[in-house]
C-alpha positions in Angstrom: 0.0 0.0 0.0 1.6 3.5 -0.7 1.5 5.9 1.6 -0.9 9.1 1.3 0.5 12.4 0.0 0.7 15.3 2.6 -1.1 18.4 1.8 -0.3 21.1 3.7 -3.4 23.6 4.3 -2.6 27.2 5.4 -5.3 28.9 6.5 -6.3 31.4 9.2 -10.2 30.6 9.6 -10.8 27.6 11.4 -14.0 26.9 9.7 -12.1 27.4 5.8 -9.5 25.3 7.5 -11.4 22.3 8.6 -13.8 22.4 5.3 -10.3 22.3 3.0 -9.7 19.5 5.4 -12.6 17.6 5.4 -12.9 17.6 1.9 -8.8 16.7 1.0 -8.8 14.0 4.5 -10.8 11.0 2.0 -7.7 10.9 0.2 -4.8 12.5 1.2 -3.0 13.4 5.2 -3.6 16.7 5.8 -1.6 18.9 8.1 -2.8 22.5 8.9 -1.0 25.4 9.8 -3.2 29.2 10.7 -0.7 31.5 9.4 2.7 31.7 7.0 4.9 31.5 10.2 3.4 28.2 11.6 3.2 26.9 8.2 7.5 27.4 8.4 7.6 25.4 11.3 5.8 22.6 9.6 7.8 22.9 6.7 10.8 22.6 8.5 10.1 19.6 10.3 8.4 17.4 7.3 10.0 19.1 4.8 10.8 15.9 2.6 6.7 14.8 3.2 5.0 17.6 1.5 3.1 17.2 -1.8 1.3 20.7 -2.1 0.6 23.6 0.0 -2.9 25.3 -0.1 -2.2 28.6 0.7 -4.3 31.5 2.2 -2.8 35.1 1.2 -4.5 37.4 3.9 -3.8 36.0 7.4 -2.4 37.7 9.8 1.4 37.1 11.4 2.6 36.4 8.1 0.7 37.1 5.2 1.0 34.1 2.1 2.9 36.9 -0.4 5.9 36.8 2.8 6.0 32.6 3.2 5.9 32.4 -0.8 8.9 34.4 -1.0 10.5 32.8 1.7 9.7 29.0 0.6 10.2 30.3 -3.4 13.9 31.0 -2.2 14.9 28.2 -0.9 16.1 25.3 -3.1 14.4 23.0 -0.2 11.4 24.0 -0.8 11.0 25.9 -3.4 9.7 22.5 -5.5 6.9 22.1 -3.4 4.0 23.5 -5.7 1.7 25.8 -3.6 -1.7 26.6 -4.8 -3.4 30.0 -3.7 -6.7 30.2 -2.1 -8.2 33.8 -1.6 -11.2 35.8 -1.0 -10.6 38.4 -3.6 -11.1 36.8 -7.5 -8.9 40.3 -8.5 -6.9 40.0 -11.7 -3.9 41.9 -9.4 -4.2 39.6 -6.5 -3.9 36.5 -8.8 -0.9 38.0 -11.3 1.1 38.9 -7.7 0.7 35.6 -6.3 2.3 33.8 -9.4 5.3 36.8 -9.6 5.3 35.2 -5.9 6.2 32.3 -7.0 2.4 30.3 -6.9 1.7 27.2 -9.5 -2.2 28.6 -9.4 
């Protein structure tokens, strides 16, 4: 049996969080995080586990532009593709978080 793929869900409302992870849970681990700091510290510590990151871009602490441009840096991570999830459906939001490094 192969193991299930870690998705790493960075989100600051609880209730967002635990629908992205009620939905992803069926068929993949899930590991949360509430803002782009804690989401470091997971990083760091399962850093070879992660399959994708679903990442928030307003939350406070640090904000998903900061930990994009701070994972998109580092050869480490920087691999790990990392899809945006936002409130705002603006053209400028989405165009700044792929110059930030995003897959989508």
């Amino acid at each position: 049996m192969t193991a299930q793929k870690i998705i790493l869900v960075v989100e600051d409302n609880p209730i967002n969080r635990a629908m992205l992870s009620g939905i992803l849970s069926s068929k993949y681990q899930v590991m949360e995080a509430e803002n782009g700091e804690e989401a470091l510290s997971v990083l760091h510590a399962y850093k070879d586990e992660i399959s994708l990151i679903l990442l928030d871009i307003i939350m406070p602490v640090m904000d998903g532009y900061t930990f994009l441009s701070i994972i998109k840096k580092d050869p480490v991570y920087a691999s790990i593709p990392v899809i945006v999830t936002t409130q705002s459906d603006g053209e400028a939001d989405e165009v700044a978080a792929l110059s930030h490094g995003a897959s989508d």
